[in-house]
C-alpha positions as CSV (number, residue, x, y, z in Angstrom):
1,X,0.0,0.0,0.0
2,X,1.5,3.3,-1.3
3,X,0.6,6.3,0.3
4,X,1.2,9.9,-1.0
5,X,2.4,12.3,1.8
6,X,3.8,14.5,-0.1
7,X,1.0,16.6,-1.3
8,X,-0.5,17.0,2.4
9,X,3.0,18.1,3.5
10,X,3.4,20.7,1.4
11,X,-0.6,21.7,2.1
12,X,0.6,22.2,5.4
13,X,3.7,23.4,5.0
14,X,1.5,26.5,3.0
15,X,-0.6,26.7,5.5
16,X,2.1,27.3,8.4
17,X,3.6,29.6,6.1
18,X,0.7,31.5,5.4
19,X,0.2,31.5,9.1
20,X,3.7,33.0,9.8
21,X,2.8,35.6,7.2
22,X,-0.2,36.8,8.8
23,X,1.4,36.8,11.9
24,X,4.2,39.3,10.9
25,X,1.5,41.7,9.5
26,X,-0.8,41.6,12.1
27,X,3.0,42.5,14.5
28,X,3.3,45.2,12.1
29,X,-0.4,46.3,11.8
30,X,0.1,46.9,16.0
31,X,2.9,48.7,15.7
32,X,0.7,51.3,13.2
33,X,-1.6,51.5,15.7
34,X,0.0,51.8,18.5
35,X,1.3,55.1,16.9
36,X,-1.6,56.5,15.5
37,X,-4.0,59.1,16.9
38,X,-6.9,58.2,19.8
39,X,-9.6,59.3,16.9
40,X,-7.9,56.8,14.3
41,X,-6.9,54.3,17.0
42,X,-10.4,53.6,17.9
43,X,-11.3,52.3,14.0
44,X,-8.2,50.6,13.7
45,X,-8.2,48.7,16.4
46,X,-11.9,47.2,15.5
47,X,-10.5,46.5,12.2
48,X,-7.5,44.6,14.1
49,X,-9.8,42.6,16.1
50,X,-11.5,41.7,13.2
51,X,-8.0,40.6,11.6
52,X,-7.0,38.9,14.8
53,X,-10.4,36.8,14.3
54,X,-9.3,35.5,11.4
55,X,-6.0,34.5,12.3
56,X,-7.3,32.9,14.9
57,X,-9.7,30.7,13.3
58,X,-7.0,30.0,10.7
59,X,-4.7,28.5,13.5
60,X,-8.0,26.4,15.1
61,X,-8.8,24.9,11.7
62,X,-4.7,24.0,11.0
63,X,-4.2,22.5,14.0
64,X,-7.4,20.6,13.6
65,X,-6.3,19.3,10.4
66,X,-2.9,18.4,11.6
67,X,-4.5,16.5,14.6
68,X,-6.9,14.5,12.2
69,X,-3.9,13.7,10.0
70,X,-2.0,12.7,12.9
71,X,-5.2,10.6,14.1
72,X,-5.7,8.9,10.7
73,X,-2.5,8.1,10.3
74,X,-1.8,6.2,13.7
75,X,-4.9,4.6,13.2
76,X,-3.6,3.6,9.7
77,X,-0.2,2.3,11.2
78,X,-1.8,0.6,14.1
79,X,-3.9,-1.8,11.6
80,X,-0.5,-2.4,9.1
């Protein structure tokens, strides 16, 4: 029985990455605020929330993946 990892690595190698990206621009995104105005502060930090929301449920649904894979894939090596 062959099995194909190589294709779900690199799917989650992207998505790490993408997470690592999003990371450094919400860091950077902060730092803007912090240095902005009280008036402009108080938008930008509802639109940061929003962002932060999203980065969040982008790290919920990787590391769900990843623990399925994991799951399936001792459950596939316990049965060989």
């Amino acid at each position: 029985m062959d099995i194909n990892t190589g294709g779900l690595s690199n799917l989650i190698g992207q998505g790490l990455d993408s997470l690592s990206t999003r990371a450094e621009n919400l860091k950077t995104r902060m730092g803007e605020v912090a240095n902005m105005e009280a008036e402009d502060q108080t938008a930008a930090m509802i639109e940061l929330q929003f962002e932060m929301g999203q980065y969040n449920t982008m790290v919920e649904l990787t590391s769900s993946i990843t623990k399925s894979l994991s799951d399936s894939v001792k459950s596939i090596s316990q049965k060989v």
